[in-house]
N, C-alpha and C positions, 0 to 999 in steps of 0.2 A: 226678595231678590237675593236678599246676601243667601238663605239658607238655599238655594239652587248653585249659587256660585261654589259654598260650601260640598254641595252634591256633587257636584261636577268633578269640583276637586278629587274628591273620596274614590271616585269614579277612574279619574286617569289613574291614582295614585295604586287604585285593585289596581287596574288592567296590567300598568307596567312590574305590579308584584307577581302576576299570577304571569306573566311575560318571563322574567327573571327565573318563576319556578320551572316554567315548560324548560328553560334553556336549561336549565343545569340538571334536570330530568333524563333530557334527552342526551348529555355529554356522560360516554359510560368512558371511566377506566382503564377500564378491561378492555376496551377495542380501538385504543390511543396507541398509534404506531408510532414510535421515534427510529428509525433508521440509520444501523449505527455500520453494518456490515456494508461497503463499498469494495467491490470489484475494482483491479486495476490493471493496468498495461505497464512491461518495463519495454522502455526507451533504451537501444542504446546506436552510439555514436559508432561509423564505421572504423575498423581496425584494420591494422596489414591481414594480406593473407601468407604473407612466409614468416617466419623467424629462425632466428640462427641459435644455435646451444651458448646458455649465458646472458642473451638479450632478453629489456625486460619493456613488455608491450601494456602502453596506459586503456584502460577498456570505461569508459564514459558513461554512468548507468543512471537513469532517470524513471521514478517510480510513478506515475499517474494515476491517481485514482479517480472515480468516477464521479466522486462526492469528496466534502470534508468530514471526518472527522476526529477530531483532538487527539482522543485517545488510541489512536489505532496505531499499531507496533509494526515494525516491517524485519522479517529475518533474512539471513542467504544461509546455501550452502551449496558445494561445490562435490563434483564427481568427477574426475581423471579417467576417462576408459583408454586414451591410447596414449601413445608417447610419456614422456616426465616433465614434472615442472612445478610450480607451486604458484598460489593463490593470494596474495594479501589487501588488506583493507589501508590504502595511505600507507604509511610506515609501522603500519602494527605487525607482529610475529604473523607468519605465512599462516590461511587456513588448514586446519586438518581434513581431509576429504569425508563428506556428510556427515560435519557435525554444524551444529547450527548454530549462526550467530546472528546477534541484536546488530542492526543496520540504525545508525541515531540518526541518518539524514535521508531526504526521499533521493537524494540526487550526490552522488559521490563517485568515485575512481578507484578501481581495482590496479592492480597490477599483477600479471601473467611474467615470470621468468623461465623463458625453457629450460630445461635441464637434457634435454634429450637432441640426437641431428635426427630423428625420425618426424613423421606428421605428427599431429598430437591434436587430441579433441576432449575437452570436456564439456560439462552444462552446469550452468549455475541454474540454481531454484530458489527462488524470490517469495516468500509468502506472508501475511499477516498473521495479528492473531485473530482471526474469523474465520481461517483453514482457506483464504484463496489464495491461489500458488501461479506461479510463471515460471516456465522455464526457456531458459536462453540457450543455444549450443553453440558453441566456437569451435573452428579447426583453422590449424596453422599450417602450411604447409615446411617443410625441411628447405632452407637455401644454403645449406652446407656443401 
């Protein structure tokens, strides 16, 4: 009786070995996907449609992505095609137009000063570092 019990034993103790073997057999590497590139959407909050030469309009920006993850970097940069005016992040020096900066939060506040009594329209473009991109277009009208 005990050397049957002992069999038995032997017996679970293969099956669950050669169990254990099949599964890490079957678990390849090489075709373990982590997904790190996330698509995203920018939010933003509505703005006037006029401004006057001098005045300086808050622009509300919220990055969403579609997933998390940790490491993912987010930049802007900005293009002027009509009218004048400058670009800044909070109280930092005004952007230079398409050159790129590091964005350290998903959700932050530009500031648009006109410099110009004409319309004026630019776009800002939003992208990570994974190469996906958004871009947003404002126009102000002239209440001069």
């Amino acid at each position: 009786m005990k050397r049957l019990i002992n069999k038995s034993k032997f017996l679970c103790l293969l099956v669950l070995a050669l169990a254990g073997v099949a599964m890490l057999w079957s678990c390849n590497k090489d075709k373990l996907e982590i997904q790190q590139n996330y698509p995203f959407e920018v939010k933003v909050m509505p703005v006037p449609g006029e401004v006057v030469s001098g005045q300086t309009v808050e622009i509300r920006i919220a990055i969403q992505p579609s997933g998390n993850y940790k490491d993912a970097k987010y930049f802007i940069r900005y293009f002027q095609f009509d009218g004048r005016g400058s670009l800044r992040y909070y109280s930092e020096p005004p952007y230079l137009p398409n050159d790129l900066y590091h964005l350290p939060q998903t959700q932050f506040r530009l500031y648009y000063t006109s410099q110009s009594s004409v319309s004026q329209s630019f776009d800002i473009w939003v992208s990570d570092n994974f190469g996906n991109e958004q871009q947003v277009s404002f126009q102000f009208n002239s209440s001069d």
